[in-house]
C-alpha positions as a Markdown table, in Angstrom:
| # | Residue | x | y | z |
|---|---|---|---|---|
| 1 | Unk | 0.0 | 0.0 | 0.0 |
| 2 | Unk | 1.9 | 3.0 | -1.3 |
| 3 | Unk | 0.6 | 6.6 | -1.2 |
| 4 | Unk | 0.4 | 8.7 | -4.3 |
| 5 | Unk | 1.4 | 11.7 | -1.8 |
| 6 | Unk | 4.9 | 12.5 | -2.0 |
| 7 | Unk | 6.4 | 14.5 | 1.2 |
| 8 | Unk | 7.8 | 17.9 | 0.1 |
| 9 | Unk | 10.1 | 19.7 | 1.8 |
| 10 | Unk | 8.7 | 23.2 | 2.9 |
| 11 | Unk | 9.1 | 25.6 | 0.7 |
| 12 | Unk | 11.4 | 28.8 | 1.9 |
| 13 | Unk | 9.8 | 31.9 | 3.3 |
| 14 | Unk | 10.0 | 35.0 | 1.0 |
| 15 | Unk | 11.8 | 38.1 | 1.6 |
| 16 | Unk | 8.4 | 39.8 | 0.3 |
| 17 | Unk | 7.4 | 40.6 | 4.6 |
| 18 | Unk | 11.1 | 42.1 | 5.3 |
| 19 | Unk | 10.5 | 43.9 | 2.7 |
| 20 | Unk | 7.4 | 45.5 | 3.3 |
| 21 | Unk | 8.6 | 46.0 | 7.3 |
| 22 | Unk | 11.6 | 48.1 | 6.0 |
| 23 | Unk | 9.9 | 50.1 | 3.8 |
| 24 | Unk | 7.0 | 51.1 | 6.6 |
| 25 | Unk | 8.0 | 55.3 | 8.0 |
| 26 | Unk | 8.7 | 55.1 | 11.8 |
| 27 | Unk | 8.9 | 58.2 | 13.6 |
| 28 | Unk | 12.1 | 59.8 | 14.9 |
| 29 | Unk | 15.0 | 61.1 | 13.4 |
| 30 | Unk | 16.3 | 60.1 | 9.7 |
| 31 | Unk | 20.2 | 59.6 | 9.7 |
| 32 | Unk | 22.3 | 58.7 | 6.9 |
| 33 | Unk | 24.7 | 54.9 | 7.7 |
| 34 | Unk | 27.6 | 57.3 | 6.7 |
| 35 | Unk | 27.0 | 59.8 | 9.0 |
| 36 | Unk | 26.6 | 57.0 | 12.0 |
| 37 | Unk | 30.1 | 55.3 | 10.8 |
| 38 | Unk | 31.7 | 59.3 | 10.6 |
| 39 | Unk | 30.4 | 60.0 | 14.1 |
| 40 | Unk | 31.4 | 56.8 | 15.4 |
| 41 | Unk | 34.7 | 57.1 | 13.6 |
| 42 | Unk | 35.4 | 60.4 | 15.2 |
| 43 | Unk | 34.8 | 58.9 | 18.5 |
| 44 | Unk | 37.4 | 56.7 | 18.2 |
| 45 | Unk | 39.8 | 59.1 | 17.0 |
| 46 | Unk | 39.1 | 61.3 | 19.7 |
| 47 | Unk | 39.8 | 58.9 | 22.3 |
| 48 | Unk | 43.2 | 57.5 | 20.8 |
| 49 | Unk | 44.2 | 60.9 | 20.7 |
| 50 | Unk | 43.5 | 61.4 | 24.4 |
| 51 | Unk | 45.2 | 58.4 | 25.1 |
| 52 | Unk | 48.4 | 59.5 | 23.2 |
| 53 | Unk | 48.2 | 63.1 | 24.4 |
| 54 | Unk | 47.8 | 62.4 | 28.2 |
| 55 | Unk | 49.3 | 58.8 | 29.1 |
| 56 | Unk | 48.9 | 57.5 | 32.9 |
């Protein structure tokens, strides 16, 4: 007694809900990713140079 239904694996989920959640407006501030990676780049800067300029 064989079944005629054949087990499929499940098929992958879609990228089509990511990106509707991406595209929904969220309140707050709008900042560019280059502007985050300047700032935190400056950060680090800033505290290697105090590090260099007053040693303990």
């Amino acid at each position: 007694m064989s079944s005629s239904k054949k087990k499929s694996a499940p098929l992958p989920a879609s990228s089509a809900g990511l990106l509707r959640f991406f595209e929904d407006e969220t309140k707050g501030y709008k900042i560019k990713p280059e502007y985050v990676f300047a700032i935190a780049t400056g950060f680090i800067g800033i505290s290697i140079l105090i590090k260099l300029l007053f040693p303990l």
